[in-house]
C-alpha positions in Angstrom: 206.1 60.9 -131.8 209.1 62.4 -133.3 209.2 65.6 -135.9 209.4 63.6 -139.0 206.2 61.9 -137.8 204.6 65.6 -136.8 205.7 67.2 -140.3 204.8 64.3 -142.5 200.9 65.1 -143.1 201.6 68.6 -143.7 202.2 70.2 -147.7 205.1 71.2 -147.7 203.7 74.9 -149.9 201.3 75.3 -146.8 204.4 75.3 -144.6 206.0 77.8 -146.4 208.7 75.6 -148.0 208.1 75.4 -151.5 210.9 76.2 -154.0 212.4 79.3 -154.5 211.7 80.7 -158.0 213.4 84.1 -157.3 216.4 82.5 -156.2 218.1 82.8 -160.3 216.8 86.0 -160.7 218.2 87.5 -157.6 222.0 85.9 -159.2 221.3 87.5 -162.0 220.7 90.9 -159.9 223.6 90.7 -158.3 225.5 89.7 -161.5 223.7 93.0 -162.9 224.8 95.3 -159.9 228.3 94.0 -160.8 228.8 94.1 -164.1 227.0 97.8 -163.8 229.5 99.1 -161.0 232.8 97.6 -163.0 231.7 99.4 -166.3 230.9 102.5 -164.1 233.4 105.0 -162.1 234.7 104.2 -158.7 232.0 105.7 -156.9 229.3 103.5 -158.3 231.8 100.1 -157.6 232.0 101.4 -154.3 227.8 102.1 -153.9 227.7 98.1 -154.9 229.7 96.7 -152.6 227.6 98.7 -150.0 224.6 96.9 -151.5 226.1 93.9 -151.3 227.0 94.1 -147.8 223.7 95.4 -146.8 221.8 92.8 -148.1 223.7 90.1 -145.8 222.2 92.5 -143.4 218.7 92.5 -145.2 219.3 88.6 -145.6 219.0 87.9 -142.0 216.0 90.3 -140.7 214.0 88.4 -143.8 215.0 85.6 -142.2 213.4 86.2 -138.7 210.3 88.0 -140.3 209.7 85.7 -143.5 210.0 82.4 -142.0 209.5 82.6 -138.0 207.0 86.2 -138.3 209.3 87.9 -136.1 210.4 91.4 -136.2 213.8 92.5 -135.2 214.5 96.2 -135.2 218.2 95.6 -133.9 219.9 94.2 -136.8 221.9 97.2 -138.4 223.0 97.6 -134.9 224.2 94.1 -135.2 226.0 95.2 -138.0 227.6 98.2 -136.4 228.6 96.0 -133.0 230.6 93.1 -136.1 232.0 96.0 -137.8 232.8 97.6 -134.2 234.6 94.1 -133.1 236.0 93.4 -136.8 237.9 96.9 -136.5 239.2 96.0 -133.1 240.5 92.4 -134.2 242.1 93.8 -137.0 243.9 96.8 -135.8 244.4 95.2 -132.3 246.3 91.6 -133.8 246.6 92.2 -137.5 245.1 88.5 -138.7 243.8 87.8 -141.8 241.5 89.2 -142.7 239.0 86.2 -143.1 239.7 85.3 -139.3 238.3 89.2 -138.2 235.3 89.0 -140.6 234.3 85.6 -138.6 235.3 86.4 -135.3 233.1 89.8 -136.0 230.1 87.8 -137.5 230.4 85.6 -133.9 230.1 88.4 -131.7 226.9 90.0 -133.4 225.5 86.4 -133.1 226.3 85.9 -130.0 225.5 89.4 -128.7 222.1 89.1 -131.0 221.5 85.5 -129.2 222.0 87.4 -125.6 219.8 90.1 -125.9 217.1 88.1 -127.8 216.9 85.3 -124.7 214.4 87.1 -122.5 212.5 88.0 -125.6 212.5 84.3 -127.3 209.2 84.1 -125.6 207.2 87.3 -127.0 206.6 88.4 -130.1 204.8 91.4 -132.1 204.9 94.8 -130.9 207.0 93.7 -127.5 209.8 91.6 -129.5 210.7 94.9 -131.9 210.2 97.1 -128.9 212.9 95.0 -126.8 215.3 94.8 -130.6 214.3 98.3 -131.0 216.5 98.7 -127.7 219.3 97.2 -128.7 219.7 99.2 -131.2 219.4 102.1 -129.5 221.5 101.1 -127.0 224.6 100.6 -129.4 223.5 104.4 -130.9 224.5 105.6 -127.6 227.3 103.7 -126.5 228.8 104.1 -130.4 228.5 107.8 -130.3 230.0 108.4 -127.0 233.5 105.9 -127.6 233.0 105.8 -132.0 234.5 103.3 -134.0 238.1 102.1 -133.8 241.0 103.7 -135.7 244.0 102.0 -134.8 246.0 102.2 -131.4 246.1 100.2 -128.9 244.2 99.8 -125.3 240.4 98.6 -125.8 239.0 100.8 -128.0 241.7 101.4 -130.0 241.4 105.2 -130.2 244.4 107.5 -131.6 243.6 110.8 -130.7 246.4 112.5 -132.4 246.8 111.7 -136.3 245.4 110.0 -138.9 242.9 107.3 -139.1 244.7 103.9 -139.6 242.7 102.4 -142.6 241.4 98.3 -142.7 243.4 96.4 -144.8 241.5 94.1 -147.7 241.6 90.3 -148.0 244.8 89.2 -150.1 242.8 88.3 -152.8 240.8 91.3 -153.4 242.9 94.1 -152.7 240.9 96.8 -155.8 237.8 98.2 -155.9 236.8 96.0 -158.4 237.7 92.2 -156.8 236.5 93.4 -153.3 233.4 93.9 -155.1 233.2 90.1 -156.3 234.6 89.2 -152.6 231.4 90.2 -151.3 229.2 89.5 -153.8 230.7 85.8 -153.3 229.8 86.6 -149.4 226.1 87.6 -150.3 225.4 84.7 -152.4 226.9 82.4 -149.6 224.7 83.8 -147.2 221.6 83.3 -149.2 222.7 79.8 -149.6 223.0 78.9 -145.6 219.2 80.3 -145.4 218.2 77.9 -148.1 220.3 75.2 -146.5 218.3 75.6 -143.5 214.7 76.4 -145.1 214.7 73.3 -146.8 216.2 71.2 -143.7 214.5 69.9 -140.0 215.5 73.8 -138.9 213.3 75.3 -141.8 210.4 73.0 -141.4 210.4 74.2 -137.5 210.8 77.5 -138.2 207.7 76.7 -140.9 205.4 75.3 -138.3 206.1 77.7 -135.7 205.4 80.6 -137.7 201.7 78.8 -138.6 201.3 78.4 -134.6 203.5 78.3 -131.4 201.1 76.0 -130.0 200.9 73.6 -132.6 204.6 73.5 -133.0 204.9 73.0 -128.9 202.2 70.2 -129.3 204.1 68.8 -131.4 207.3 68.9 -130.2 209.1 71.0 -131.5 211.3 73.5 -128.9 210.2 76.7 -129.8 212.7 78.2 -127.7 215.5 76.3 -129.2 214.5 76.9 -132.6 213.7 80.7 -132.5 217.2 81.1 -130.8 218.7 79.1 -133.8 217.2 81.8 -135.8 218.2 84.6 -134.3 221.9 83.3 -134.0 221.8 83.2 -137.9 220.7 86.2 -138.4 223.1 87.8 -136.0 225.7 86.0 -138.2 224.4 87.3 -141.4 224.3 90.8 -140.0 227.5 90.2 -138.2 229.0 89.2 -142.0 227.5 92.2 -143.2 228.6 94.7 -141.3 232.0 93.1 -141.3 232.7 93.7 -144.9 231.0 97.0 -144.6 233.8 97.7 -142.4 237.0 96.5 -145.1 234.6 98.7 -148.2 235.0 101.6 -146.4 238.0 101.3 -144.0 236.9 102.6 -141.4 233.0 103.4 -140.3 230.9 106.1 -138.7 229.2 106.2 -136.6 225.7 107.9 -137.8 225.6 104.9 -140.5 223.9 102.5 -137.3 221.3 104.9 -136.0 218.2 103.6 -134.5 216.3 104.7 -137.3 218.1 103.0 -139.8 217.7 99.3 -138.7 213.8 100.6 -138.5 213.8 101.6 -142.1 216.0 98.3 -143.0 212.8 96.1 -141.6 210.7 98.4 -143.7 212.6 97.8 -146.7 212.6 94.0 -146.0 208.4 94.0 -146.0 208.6 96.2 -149.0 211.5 93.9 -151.4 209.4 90.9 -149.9 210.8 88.6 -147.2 210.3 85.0 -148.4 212.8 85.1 -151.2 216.3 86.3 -152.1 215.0 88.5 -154.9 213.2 90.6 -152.4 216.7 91.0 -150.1 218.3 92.0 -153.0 216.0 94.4 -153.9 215.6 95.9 -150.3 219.3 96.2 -150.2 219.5 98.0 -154.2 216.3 100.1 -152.8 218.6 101.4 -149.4 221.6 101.7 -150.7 221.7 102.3 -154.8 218.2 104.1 -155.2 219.7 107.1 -153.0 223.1 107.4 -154.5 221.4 107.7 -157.9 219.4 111.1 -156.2 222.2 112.2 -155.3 224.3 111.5 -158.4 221.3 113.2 -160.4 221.2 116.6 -157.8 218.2 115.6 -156.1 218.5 115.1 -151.9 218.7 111.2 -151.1 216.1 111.4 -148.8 213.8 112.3 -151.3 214.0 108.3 -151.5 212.5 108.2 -147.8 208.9 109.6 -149.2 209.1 107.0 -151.8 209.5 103.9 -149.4 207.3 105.3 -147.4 204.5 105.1 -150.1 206.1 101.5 -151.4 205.7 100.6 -147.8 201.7 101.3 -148.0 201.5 99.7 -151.7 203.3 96.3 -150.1 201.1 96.2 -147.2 197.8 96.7 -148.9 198.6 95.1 -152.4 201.7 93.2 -152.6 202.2 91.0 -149.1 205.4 89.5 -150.9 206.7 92.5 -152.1 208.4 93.6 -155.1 209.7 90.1 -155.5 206.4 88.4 -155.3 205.0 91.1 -157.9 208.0 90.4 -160.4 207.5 86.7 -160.1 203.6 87.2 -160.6 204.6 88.9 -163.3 206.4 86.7 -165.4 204.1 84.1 -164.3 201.2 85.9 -166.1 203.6 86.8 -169.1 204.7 83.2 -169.5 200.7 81.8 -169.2 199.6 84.3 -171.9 202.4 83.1 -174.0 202.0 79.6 -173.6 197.5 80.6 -174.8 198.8 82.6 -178.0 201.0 79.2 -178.7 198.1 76.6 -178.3 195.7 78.9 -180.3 
């Protein structure tokens, strides 16, 4: 019995691969956070490119958890460990800047792949305890060497002078244009995952998140599969974290706590996890929500106690999250409409 036999009596909406709706409204977010950051000052082009590159980040714990039910705690550290590597490839051999951000991406997937092996077997409380690890692994090791700032050796450390700053890709050297670089980046990203949601890799995932056993019955290697995943999400995060890296120039450590890739999942349940809509709203919520406190004089974290109730409203009320709630939404507004019409 081959897979196209197994998947062919099964709807493809029970299997979790029906079309995306959100996927024009989460363009026309990102076209919004654009156009919004060029008209603003610096500061706010700057906050959007952060959002940008986080939800790559976002992009690829929805993945695990929205299609495979599997929660990662480990993937801002994924981040940190591309941006770590992109840094060191850049500074180190001075390539373009294209070949860093890949050869970054690969060593977060990879690494991500490694760790995740003795864990492609568990799931639930024990797989985010053993991510949860990672990540605070990489806190440690981060805080004790830091991130590269030019030099040379292995780490790349100049202890005297000042920080050597990334350079941007040739074709996006402003503010502005590195902003649509990685808004091009994001969008890409989002595409792969639909490529695969709607291939033999998504309707695997799909069946394995209804029931390992089924999809081990069936034929499908679970193992394989769920290492797929995790490889693509390292690469997301990896892609992420990367051009986090080039926004900033250089990165710090206390941006890839522990806690952060924690409150990154969080955000994911709470933006909703089955569509790009919701990444792009988790990633607007992290990133753009507290820069807006803080532009107004009130404390960013102020945003934490918000999430934190959001987190309780998406759990209870809203299972697809703020996404699911928009398109519900519009669906509701759209049927009303289409009543007053006919009467």
């Amino acid at each position: 019995m081959t897979m196209q036999d197994v998947f062919r009596p099964f709807d493809g909406a029970r299997l979790g691969l029906r079309s995306q709706p959100h996927a024009p409204l989460a363009v026309l977010v990102v076209l919004a956070v654009t156009g919004v950051a060029f008209a603003g000052s610096s500061y706010w082009t700057s906050v959007a490119t952060s959002t940008c590159a986080t939800a790559l980040v976002v992009a690829g714990t929805a993945l695990l958890f929205g299609r495979l039910g599997l929660v990662s705690l480990c993937q801002f550290a994924l981040a940190g460990i591309s941006g770590w590597a992109t840094l060191r490839i850049h500074h180190a051999l001075h390539p373009p800047f294209e070949v860093s951000l890949v050869l970054g991406g690969l060593c977060a997937s990879v690494i991500g792949v490694v760790w995740g092996l003795p864990a492609l077997r568990i799931r639930g409380l024990y797989l985010a305890l053993v991510t949860l690890m990672l990540a605070g692994a990489f806190q440690v090791v981060i805080n004790v060497t830091g991130f590269p700032n030019g030099g040379p050796g292995l780490l790349g450390q100049v202890v005297d002078g000042p920080r050597v700053m990334m350079d941007r890709p040739a074709i996006a050297r402003s503010d502005q244009a590195y902003l649509i670089y990685v808004a091009g980046l994001l969008l890409s990203g989002l595409l792969l995952i639909e490529l695969h949601r709607v291939s033999k890799a998504g309707r695997a995932w799909a069946l394995i998140r209804r029931s390992e056993q089924m999809a081990q019955a069936s034929g499908v290697r679970v193992v394989f599969y769920k290492a797929w995943a995790f490889a693509l999400s390292g690469w997301l995060a990896g892609i992420g974290g990367g051009a986090m890296a080039c926004t900033f120039g250089q990165l710090d450590s206390s941006a890839f706590g522990a806690s952060e890739s924690i409150l990154l999942f969080a955000l994911t349940v709470v933006g909703g996890a089955t569509s790009w809509l919701g990444v792009v709203v988790a990633a607007v919520l992290m990133r753009a929500v507290p820069a807006l406190f803080n532009q107004v004089g009130v404390n960013g974290f102020v945003a934490m106690i918000l999430f934190g109730v959001a987190l309780v409203h998406a759990l209870i009320n809203a299972r697809e999250g703020i996404a699911g709630q928009i398109i519900e939404s519009l669906k509701s507004g759209k049927s009303a409409g289409n009543r007053a019409e006919r009467q």
